[in-house]
N, C-alpha and C positions, 0 to 999 in steps of 0.2 A: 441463526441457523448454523448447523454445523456439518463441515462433510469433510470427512478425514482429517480431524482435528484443524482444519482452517474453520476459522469463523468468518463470516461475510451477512452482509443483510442482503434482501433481500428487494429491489426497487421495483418500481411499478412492473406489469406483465409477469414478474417471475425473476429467476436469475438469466439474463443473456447468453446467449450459447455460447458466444465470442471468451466468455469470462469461466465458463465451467473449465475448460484445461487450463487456464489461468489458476484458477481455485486448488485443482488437482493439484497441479505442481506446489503449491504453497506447501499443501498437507503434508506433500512427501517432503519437502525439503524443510520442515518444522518437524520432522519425525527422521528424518536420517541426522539433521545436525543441534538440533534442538531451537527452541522457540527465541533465540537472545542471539542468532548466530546472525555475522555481518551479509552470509548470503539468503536470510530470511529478507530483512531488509532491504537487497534489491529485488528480491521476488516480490515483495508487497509495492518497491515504487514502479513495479513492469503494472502492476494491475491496476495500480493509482494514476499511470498515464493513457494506461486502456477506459477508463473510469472517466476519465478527463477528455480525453478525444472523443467520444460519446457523447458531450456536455454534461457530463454526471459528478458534477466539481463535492457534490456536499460527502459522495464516496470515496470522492479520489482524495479529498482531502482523509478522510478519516485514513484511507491506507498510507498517506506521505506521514500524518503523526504516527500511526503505529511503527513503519519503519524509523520516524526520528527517533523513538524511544530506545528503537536497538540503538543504532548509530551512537549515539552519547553515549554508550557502555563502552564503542569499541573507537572511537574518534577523539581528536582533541576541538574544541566550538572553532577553529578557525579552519579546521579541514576540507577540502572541496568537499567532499560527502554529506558533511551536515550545512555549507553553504546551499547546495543543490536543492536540498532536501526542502529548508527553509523558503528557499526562494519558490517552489513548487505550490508549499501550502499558502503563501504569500495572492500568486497567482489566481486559486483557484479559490479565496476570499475575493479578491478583487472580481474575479468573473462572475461570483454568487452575490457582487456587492454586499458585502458586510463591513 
């Protein structure tokens, strides 16, 4: 699904209301700095830990890899940002037991 160029799926009931100005905010900050910028990145791991705190680990993972992808454009692999990162999606495999 798409709303204002964030894409997000869509899980059971619908989108969470808690997560629609979550969403919002993506769009615009994916459309004022563009889709590779380091503060995309942290707007996708706020919704991957909203995603998370919900129990909703199989989203919030997908939002931590979309942010690592930015990250590794604009990081060196030993930087706290891509440590953080890693250790998030690490997490939220272990909580989905994979």
């Amino acid at each position: 699904m798409d709303q204002g160029g964030a894409e997000f799926s869509v899980g059971k009931g619908g989108v969470r209301p808690p997560f629609h100005e979550h969403l919002k905010a993506l769009g615009m900050v994916e459309r004022a700095l563009g889709k590779d910028h380091p503060n995309v990145a942290l707007t996708l791991l706020v919704i991957g830990d909203a995603c998370a705190s919900s129990g909703d680990y199989q989203d919030a993972r997908s939002y931590y890899e979309r942010a690592l992808l930015i990250q590794t454009k604009h990081f060196t692999d030993s930087s706290q940002e891509l440590v953080e990162c890693k250790k998030r999606i690490q997490e939220c495999r272990v909580k989905k037991k994979e």
